[in-house]
C-alpha positions in Angstrom: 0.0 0.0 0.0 1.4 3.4 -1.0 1.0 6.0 1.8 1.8 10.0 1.9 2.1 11.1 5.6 0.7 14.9 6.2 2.9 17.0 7.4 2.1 20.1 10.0 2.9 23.0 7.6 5.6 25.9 8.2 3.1 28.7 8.2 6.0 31.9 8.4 9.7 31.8 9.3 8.8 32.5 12.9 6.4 30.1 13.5 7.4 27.4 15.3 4.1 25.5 16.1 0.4 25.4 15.2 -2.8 24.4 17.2 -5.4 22.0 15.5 -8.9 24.0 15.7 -10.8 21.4 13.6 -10.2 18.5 11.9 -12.8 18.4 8.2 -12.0 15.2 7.4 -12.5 11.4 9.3 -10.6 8.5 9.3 -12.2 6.7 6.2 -13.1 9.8 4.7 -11.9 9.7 0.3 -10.0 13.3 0.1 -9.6 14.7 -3.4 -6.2 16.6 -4.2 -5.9 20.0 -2.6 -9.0 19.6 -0.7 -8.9 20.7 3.1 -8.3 18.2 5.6 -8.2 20.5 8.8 -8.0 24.4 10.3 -5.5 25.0 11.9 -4.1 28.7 14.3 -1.0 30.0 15.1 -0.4 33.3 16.7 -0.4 35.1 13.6 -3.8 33.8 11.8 -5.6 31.0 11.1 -5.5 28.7 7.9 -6.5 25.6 6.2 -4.3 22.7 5.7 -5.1 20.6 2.4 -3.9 17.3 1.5 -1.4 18.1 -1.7 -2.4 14.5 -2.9 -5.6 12.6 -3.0 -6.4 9.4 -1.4 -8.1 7.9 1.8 -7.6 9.0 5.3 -6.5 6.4 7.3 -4.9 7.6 10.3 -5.6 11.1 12.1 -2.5 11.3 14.6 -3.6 14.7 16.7 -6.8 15.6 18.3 -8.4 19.0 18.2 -6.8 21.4 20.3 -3.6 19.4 20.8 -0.5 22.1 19.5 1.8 20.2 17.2 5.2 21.7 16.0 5.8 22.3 12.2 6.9 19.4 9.9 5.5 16.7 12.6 3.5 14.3 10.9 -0.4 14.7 11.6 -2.4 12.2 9.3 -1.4 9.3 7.1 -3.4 8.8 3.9 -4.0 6.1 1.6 -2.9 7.4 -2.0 -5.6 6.9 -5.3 -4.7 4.2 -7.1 -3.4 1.9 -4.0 -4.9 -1.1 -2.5 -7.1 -0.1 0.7 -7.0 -2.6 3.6 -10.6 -2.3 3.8 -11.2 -3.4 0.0 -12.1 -6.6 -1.2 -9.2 -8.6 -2.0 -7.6 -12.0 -3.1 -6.7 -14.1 0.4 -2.8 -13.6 -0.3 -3.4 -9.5 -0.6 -5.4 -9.2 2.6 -2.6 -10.9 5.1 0.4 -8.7 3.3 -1.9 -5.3 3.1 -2.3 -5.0 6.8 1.1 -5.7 7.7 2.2 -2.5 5.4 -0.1 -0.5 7.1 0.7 -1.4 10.5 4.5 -1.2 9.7 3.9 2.5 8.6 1.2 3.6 11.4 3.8 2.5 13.8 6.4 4.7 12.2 4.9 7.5 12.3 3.7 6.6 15.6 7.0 6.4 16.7 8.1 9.5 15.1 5.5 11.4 17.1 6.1 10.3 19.9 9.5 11.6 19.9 8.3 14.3 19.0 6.4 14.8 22.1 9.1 14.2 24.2 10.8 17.0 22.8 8.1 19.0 23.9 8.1 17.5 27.7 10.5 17.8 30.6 11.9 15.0 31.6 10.0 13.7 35.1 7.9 16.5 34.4 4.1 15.8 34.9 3.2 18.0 31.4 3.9 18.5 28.5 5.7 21.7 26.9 5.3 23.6 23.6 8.8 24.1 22.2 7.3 27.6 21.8 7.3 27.7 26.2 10.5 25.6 26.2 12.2 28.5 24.3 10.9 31.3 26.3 11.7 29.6 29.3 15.0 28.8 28.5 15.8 32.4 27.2 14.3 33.4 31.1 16.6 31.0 32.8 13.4 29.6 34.1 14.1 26.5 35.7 11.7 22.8 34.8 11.2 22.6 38.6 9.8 26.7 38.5 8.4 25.7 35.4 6.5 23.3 37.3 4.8 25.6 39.1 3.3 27.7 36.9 -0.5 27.3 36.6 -1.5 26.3 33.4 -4.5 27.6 31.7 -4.1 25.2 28.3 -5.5 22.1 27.6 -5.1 19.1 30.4 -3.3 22.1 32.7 -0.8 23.3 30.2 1.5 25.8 29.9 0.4 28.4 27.4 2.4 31.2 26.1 -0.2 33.8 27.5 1.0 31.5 31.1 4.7 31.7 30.8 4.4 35.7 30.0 2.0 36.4 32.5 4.7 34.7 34.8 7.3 37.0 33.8 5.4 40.1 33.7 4.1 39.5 37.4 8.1 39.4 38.2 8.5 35.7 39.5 11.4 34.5 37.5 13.8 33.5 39.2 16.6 35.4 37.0 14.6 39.1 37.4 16.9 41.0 39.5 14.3 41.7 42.1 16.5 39.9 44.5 19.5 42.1 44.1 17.9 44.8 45.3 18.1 43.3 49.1 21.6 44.2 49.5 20.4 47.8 49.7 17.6 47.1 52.5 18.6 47.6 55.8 19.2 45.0 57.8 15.5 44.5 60.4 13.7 43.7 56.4 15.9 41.0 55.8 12.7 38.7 55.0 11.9 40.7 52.0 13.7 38.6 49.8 11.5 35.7 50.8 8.4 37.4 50.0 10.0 37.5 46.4 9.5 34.0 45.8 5.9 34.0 46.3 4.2 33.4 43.2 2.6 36.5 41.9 0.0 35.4 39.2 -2.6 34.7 41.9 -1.8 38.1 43.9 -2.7 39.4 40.7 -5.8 37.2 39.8 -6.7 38.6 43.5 -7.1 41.8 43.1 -10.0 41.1 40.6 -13.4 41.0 42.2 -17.1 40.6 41.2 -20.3 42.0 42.0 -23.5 41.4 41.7 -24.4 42.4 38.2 -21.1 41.7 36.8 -20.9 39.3 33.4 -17.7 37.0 32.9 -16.7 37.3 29.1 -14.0 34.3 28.3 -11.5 36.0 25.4 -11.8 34.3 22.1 -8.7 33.2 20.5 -7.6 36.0 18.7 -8.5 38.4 21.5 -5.9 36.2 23.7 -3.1 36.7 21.2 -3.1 40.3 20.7 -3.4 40.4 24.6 -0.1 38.0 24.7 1.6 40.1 22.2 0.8 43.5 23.3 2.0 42.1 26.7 5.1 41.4 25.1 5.8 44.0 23.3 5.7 46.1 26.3 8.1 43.8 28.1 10.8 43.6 25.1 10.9 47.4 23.9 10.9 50.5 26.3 8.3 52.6 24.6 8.8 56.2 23.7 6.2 58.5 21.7 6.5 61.7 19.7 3.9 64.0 17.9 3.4 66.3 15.5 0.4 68.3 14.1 0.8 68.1 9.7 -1.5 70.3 7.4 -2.7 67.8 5.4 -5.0 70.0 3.4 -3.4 69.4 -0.2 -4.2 65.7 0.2 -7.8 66.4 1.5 -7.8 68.8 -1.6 -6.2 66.2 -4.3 -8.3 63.4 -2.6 -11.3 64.7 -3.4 -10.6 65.3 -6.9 -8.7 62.2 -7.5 -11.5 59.8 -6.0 -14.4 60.3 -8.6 -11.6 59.7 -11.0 -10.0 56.9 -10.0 -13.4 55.0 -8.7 -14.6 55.4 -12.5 -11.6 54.0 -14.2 -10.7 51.2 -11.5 -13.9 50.5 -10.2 -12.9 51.1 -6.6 -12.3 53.9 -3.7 -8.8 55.2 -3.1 -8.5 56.4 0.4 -5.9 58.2 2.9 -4.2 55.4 3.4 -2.3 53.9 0.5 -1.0 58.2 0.4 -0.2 58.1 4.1 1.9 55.0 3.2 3.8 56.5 0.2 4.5 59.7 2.7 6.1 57.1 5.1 8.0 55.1 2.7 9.8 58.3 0.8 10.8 59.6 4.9 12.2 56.0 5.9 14.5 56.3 2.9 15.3 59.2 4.4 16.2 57.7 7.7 16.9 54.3 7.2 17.5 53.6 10.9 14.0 53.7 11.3 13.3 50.1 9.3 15.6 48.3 11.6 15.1 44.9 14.2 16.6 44.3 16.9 18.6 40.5 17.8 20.0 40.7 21.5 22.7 43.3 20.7 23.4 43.4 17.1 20.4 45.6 14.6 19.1 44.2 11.4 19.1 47.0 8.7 16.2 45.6 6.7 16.3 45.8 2.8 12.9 45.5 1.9 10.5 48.4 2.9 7.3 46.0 3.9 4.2 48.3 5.5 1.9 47.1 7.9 -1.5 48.4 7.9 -4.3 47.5 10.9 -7.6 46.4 9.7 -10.4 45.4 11.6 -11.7 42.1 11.7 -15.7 40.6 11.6 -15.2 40.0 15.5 -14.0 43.8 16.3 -10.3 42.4 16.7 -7.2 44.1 14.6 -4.9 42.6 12.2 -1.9 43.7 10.2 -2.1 43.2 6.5 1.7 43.4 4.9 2.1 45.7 1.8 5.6 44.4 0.2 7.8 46.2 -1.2 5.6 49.3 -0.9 8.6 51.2 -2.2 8.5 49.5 -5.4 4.9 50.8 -5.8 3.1 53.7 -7.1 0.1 55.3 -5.8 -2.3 53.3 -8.1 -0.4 50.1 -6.9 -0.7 51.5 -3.5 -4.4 51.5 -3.8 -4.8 48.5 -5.0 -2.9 46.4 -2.8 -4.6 48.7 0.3 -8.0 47.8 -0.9 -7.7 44.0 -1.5 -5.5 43.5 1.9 -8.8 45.6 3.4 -11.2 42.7 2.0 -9.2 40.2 2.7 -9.3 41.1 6.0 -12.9 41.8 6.2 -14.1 38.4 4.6 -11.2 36.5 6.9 -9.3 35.6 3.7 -5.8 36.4 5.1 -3.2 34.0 4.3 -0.3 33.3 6.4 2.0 35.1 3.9 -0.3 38.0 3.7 0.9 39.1 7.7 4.5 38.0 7.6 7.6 40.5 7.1 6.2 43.5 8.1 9.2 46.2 9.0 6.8 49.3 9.9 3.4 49.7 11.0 1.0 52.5 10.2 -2.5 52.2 12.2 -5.1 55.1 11.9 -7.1 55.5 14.9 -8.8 58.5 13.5 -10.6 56.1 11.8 -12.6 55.7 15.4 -12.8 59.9 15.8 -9.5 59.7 17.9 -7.7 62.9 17.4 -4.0 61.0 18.5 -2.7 57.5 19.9 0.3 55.7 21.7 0.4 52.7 19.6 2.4 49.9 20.9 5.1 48.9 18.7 4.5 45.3 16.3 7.1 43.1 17.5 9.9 42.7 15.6 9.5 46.1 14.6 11.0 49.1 16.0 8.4 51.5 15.3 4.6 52.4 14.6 3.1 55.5 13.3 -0.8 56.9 14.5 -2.6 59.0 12.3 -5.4 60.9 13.7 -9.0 62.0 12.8 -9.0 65.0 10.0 -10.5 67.7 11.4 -11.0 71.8 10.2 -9.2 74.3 12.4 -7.9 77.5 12.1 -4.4 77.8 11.4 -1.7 81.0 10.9 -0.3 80.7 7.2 2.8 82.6 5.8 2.0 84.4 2.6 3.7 87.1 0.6 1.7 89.5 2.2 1.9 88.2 5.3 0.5 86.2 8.2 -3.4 85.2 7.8 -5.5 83.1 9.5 -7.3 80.3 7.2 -9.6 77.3 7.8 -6.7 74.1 7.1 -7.5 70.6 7.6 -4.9 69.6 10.2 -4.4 66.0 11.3 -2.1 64.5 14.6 0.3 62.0 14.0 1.8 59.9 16.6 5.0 57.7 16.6 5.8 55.1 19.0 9.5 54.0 18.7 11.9 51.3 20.8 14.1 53.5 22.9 16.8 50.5 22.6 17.5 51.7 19.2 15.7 54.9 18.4 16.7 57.7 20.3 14.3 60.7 20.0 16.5 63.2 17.6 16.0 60.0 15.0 12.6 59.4 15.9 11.4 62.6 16.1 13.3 64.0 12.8 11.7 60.9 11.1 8.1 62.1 12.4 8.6 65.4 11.4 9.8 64.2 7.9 6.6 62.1 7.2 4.2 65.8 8.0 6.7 67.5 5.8 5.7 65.1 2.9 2.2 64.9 3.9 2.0 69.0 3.6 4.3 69.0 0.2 1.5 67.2 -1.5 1.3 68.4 -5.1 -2.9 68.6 -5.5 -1.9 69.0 -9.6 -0.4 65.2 -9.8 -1.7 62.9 -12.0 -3.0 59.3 -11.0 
């Protein structure tokens, strides 16, 4: 019997595991090529997983909800063409067709079992993602510590939301909380005890209820952006900057270009795809600004890759990539704006469609906000807020001289890693993208 063995896809170059939401298919289900066998999640988005061949499923190795690194085999399938165990057969076929199939199920059996085991301490009473393995290790977090930590995952397991939630509270044991008793005087010399107290259920006490109060579980997706938000905050030391920009020649050329543009393309143009060409020309003006950071070195990055925040059906963001946005003109701009916006909105995102981002831009004056403190999309070292448009009156410098006139003026916001981005480069930067923003020739062409 001929067999392919499913494979748990790499779904990004920083993706190291996936979770299985659903499986589609059963055992002794007939799958056609490039049908989809199951759904599965990362922390970036979720995806389908089809079968690349066609054939009968035989063998489902991983239950719903189980996470299950990439490349570790998931399901075993029975190619077209090959003799099924559970076909009618001549006597001789029937005694040597099982023994194939229990030779293979047992390999990959085997082989997923050691996977496992990666995944587990050893003596350890559950089982570890390699994702918490890593941040653990990169802690100094001990297995026995690691032990301790409540799990909130399946069966009691570790989560990443767990392990972070650890740190942030303060209880590793490699924080350098305990160096500080040296300084203490010496009647409080118990304090340093009191640091080994676990903190997550301090914190879970300071939570209380009352009578009318409702209990609202996250979903998935609201659990990830809390995780990463979380560490974001933990990995960069934020600073923000603002500046007010005149952007009354683009409110002006907008207006004009849209009726335009909607008739020849058959779609809107909005703000955004010309907020994004304002931020690409000022990061080739400062370079230092499309950067990431690896422990002490800094990753000049080549490609200018934009990430834009779109709202999802269920009220949680996501960040579409533009590539390459420098390669693009505004009519490219638009389009790849407008088709990463439906994507988004119909939950078509691929995998590919959210990786590589090198700067954000989110516009919270979508929501009437006139400015924001955006926390910065890990890797990155930078986002940029734009505010709502609004008409104010504003001193202009004419031949003549000074006059007040009704401008449309908009805030714009930029939250940059202090590690790397001091505020003369941050700020400059910021004031380059206004600069742009004002220069806007309302004559151009599209």
């Amino acid at each position: 019997m001929s067999e392919f063995q499913l494979v748990m896809p790499k779904m990004g170059e920083s993706i190291a595991e996936a979770t299985i939401i659903r499986w589609t298919k059963n055992e002794g289900d007939m799958i056609a090529p490039d049908e989809t066998v199951l759904e599965i999640a990362t922390d970036k988005v979720d995806s389908e997983v089809p079968s690349p061949k066609g054939g009968k499923l035989i063998k489902i190795l991983f239950k719903e909800g189980d996470v299950v690194p990439v490349n570790a085999p998931i399901a075993i399938i029975a190619l077209e063409g090959s003799t099924s165990a559970a076909a009618p057969a001549p006597v001789a076929l029937k005694v040597e067709a099982p023994v194939e199939v229990k030779a293979a199920v047992q390999s990959v059996e085997n082989t997923m079992a050691s996977v496992q085991q990666t995944t587990a301490p050893i003596g350890g009473s559950r089982f570890y993602s390699p994702l918490v393995l890593n941040i653990a290790r990169a802690e100094n977090i001990s297995m026995a510590v690691l032990e301790t930590i409540p799990g909130t995952g399946a069966e009691g397991r570790v989560t990443k939301r767990d392990i972070l939630s650890y740190l942030q509270g303060g209880n590793n044991n490699a924080a350098p909380i305990p160096a500080a008793a040296p300084v203490v005087s010496a009647p409080v010399v118990s304090a340093p005890a009191a640091s080994n107290t676990p903190a997550a259920p301090a914190a879970k006490a300071a939570v209380s209820l009352s009578g009318g109060d409702e209990v609202i579980e996250m979903d998935r997706m609201r659990k990830l952006i809390a995780d990463h938000m979380v560490m974001s905050k933990h990995t960069s030391p934020h600073v923000t900057s603002f500046v007010e920009a005149d952007v009354t020649n683009m409110v002006n050329w907008r207006a004009k270009a849209k009726k335009v543009y909607e008739k020849r393309e058959g779609e809107n143009i909005t703000f955004t795809p010309m907020f994004i060409e304002c931020v690409v020309k000022a990061i080739k003006d400062f370079p230092m600004i499309n950067v990431t950071v690896d422990g002490y070195n800094i990753i000049k990055r080549k490609a200018i890759n934009i990430g834009m925040a779109a709202a999802l059906p269920s009220g949680n963001l996501i960040v579409p990539v533009i590539k390459n946005a420098d390669t693009m003109n505004m009519v490219g701009l638009t389009k790849s704006v407008n088709a990463m916006a439906n994507k988004a909105r119909a939950n078509k995102l691929a995998p590919d469609d959210i990786q590589g981002g090198t700067f954000t831009l989110t516009n919270v004056g979508g929501f009437g906000n006139l400015m924001g403190t955006p926390i910065i999309n890990q890797p990155q070292v930078a986002i940029m807020a734009t505010g709502s448009i609004k008409k104010k009156p504003a001193v202009l410098e004419t031949e003549m001289g000074d006059v007040i006139a009704i401008r449309h003026m908009m805030f714009l916001s930029l939250s940059y890693d202090h590690r790397v981005v001091d505020g003369s480069l941050g700020g400059s930067f910021l004031k380059r993208v206004a600069d742009y923003m004002e220069q806007w020739d309302v004559n151009r062409e599209i």
